[in-house]
C-alpha positions as a Markdown table, in Angstrom:
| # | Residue | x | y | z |
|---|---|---|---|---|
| 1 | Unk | 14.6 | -9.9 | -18.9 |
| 2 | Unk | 17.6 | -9.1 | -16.7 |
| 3 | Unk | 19.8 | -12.4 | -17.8 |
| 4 | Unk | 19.2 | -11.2 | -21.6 |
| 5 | Unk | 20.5 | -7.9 | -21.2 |
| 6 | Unk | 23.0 | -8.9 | -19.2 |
| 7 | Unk | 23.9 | -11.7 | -21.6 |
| 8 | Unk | 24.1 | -9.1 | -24.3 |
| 9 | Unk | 26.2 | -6.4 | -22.1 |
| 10 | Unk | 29.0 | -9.4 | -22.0 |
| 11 | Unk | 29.1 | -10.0 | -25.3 |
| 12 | Unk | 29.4 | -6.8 | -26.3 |
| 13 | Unk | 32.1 | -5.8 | -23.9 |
| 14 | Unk | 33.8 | -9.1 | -25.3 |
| 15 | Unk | 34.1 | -7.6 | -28.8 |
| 16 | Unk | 35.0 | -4.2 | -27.0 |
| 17 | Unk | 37.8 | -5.3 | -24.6 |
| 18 | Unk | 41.2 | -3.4 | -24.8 |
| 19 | Unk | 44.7 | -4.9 | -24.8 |
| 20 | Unk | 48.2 | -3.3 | -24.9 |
| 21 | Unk | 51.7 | -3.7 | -27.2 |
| 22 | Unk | 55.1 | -3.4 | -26.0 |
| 23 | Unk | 56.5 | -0.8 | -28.4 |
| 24 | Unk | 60.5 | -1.0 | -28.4 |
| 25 | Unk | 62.6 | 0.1 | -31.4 |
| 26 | Unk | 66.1 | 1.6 | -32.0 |
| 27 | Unk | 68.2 | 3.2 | -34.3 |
| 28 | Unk | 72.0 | 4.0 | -34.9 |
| 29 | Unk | 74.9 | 5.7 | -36.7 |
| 30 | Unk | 78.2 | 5.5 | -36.6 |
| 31 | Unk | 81.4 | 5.0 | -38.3 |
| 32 | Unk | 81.8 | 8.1 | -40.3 |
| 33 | Unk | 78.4 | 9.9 | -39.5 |
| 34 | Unk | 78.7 | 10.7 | -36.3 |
| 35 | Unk | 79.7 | 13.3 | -34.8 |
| 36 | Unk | 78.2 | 16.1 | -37.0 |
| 37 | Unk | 77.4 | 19.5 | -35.3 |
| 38 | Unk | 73.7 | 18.1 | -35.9 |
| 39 | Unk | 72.2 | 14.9 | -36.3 |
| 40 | Unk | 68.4 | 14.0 | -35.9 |
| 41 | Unk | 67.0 | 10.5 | -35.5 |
| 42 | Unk | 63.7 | 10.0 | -36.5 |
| 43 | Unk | 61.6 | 6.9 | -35.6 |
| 44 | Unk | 58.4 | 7.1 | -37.8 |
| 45 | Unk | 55.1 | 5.0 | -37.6 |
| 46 | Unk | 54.8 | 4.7 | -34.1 |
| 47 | Unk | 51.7 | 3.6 | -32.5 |
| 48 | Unk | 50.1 | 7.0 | -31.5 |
| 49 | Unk | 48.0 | 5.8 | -28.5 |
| 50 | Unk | 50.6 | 5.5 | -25.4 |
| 51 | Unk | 49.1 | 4.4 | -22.0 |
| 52 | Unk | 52.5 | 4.8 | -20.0 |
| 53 | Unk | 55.4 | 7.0 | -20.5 |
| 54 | Unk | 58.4 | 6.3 | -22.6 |
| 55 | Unk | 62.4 | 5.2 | -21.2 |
| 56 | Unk | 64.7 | 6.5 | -23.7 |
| 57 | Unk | 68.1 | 5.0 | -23.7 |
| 58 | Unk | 71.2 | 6.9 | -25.5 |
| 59 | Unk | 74.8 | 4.8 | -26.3 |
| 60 | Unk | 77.6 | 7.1 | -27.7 |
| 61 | Unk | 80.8 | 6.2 | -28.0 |
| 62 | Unk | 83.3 | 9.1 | -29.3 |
| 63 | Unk | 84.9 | 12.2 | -28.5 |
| 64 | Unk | 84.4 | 12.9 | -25.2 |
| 65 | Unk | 87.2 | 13.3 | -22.6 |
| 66 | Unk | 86.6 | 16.9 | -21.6 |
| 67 | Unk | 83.9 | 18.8 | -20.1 |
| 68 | Unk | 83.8 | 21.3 | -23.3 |
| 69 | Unk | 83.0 | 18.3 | -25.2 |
| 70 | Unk | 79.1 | 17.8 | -25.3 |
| 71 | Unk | 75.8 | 16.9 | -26.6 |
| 72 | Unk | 72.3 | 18.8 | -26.3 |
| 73 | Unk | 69.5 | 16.2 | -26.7 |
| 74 | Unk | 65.8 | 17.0 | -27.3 |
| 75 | Unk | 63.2 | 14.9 | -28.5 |
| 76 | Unk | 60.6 | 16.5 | -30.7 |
| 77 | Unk | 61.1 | 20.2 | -29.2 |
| 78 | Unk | 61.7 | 18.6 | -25.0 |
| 79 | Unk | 65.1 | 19.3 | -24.0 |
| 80 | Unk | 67.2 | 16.7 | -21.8 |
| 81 | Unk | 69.6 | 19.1 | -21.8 |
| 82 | Unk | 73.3 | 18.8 | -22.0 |
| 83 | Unk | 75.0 | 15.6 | -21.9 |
| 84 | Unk | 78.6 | 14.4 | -21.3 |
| 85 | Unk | 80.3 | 18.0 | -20.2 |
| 86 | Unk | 80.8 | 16.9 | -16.4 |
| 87 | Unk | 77.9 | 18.7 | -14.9 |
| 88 | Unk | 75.0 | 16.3 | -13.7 |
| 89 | Unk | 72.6 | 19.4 | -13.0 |
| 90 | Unk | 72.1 | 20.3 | -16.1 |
| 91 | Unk | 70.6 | 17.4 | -17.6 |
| 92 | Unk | 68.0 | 14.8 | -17.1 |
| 93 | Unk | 70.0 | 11.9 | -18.4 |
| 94 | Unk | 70.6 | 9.5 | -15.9 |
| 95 | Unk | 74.4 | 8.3 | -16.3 |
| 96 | Unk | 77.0 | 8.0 | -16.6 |
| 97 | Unk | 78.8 | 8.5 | -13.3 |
| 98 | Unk | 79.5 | 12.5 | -13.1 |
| 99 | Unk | 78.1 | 13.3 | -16.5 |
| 100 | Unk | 81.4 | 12.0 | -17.3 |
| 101 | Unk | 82.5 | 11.0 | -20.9 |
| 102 | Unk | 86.0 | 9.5 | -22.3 |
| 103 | Unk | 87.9 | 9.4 | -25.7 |
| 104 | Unk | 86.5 | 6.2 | -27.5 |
| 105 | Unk | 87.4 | 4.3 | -24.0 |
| 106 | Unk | 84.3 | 2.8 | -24.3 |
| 107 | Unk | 80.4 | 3.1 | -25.0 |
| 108 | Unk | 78.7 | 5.5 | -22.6 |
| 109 | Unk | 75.2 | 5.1 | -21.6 |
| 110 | Unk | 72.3 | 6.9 | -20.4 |
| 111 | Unk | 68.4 | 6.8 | -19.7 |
| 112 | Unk | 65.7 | 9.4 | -19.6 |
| 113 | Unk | 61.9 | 8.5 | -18.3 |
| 114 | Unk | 59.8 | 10.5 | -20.4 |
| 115 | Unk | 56.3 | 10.7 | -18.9 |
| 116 | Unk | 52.8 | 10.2 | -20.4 |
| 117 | Unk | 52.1 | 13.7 | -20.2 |
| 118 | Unk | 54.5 | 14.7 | -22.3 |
| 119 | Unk | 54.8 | 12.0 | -24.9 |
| 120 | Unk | 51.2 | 11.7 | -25.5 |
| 121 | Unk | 51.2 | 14.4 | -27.5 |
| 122 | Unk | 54.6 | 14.6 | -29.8 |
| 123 | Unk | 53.3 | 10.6 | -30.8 |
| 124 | Unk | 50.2 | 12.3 | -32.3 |
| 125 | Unk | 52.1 | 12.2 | -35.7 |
| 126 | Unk | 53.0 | 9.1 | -35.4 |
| 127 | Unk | 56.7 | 10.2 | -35.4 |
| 128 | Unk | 59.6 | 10.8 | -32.7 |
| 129 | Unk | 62.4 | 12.8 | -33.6 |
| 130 | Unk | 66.0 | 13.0 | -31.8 |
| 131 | Unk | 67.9 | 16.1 | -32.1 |
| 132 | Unk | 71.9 | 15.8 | -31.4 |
| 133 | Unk | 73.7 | 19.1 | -31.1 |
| 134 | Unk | 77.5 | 17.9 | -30.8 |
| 135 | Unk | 79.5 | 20.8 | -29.2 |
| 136 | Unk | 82.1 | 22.3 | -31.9 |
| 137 | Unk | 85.0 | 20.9 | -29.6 |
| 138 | Unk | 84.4 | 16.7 | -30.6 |
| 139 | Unk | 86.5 | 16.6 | -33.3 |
| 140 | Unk | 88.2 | 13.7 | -33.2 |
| 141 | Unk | 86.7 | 10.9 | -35.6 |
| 142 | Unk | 87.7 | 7.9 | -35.7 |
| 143 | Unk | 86.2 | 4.3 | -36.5 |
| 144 | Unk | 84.2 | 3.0 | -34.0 |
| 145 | Unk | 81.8 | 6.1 | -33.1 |
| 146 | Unk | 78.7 | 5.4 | -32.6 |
| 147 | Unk | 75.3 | 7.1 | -31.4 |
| 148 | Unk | 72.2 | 4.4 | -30.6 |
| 149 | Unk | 68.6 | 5.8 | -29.7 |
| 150 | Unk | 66.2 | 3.1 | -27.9 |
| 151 | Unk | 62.3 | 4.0 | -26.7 |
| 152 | Unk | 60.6 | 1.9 | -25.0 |
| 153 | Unk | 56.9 | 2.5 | -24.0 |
| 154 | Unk | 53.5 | 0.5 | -24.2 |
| 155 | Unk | 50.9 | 1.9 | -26.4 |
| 156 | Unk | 47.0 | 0.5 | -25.9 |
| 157 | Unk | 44.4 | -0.5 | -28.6 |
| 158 | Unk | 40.5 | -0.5 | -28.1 |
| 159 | Unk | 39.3 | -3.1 | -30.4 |
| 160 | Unk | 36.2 | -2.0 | -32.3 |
| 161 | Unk | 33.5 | -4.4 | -33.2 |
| 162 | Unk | 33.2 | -5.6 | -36.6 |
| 163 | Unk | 29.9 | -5.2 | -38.9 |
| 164 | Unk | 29.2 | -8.8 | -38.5 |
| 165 | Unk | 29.1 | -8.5 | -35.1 |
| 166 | Unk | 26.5 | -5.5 | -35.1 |
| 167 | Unk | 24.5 | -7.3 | -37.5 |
| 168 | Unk | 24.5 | -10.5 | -35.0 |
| 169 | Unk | 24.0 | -8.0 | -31.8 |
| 170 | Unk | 20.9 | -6.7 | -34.2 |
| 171 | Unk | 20.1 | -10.1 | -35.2 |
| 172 | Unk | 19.6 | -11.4 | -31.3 |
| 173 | Unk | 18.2 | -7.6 | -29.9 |
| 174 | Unk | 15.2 | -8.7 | -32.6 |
| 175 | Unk | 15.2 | -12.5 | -30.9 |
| 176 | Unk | 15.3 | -11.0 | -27.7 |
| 177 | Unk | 12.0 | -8.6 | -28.9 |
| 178 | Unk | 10.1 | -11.3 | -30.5 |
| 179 | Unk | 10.1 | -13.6 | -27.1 |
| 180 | Unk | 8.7 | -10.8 | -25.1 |
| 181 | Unk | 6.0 | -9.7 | -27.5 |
| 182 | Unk | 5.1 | -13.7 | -27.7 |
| 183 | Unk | 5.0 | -13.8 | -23.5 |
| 184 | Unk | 3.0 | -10.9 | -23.3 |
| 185 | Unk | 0.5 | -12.2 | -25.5 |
């Protein structure tokens, strides 16, 4: 009796076992679309099921040689606060040195951790969505600007047992019944 339950508790925690997926996309504009005084990047169809937090990576390239010269990032309502104007403690953007920017010098980069907590529930939808307030003072367009959103997080799946699978865990369950009955008797 113990070795067929048991046998049975394996095989359905087989057909029950979880697994996780490296989710990792990005999205860009530039030349011509950036900077606006808003832009919003939206990355739709997400897995909504995260089991770690999210890194966020920004890449500009533009504008930005002066501390009046800025963007305010949020994603989906959570502000990262301003970015680029020279002040470190304003922000939770990792890099560049001195929240430092430069006049299309070259690409700029920065990183946020965004934990579980908090992205847990803005993936509900399925959606993530960017906010880029540029500061009135980046004016100056030229080719080459660029902004580039990457997340990275994993997301986790529970897989869920298929009817033929309940129909063979029925199928042995009755096997399992009939023995006993015919020992007994």
């Amino acid at each position: 009796m113990r070795f067929s339950v048991f046998a049975l508790a394996a095989l359905l925690s087989l057909t029950a076992s979880a697994f996780a997926d490296p989710v990792d996309v990005t999205q860009s504009r530039g030349d011509g679309s950036v900077p606006t005084s808003s832009i919003t990047i939206t990355f739709a169809g997400l897995p909504t099921n995260p089991v770690t937090g999210a890194l966020v990576d920004f890449t500009v390239k533009g504008d930005f040689n002066s501390s009046s010269e800025y963007i305010d990032i949020s994603m989906d309502g959570l502000s990262f606060g301003r970015w680029l104007d020279n002040n470190v403690g304003n922000d939770s953007i990792a890099g560049p040195t001195g929240d430092a920017g430069n006049e299309y010098d070259s690409q700029i980069h920065g990183s946020v951790a965004v934990p579980l907590a908090s992205l847990a529930p803005r993936l509900a939808d399925g959606a993530l969505a960017f906010t880029f307030n540029y500061s009135s003072n980046v004016t100056n367009l030229q080719s080459g600007d660029l902004l580039r959103v990457r997340v990275r997080y994993v997301a986790g799946y529970q897989q869920v047992p298929e009817p033929a699978f309940a129909a063979l865990f029925a199928g042995a369950a009755g096997i399992i019944a009939l023995r006993r009955r015919r020992r007994a008797a």
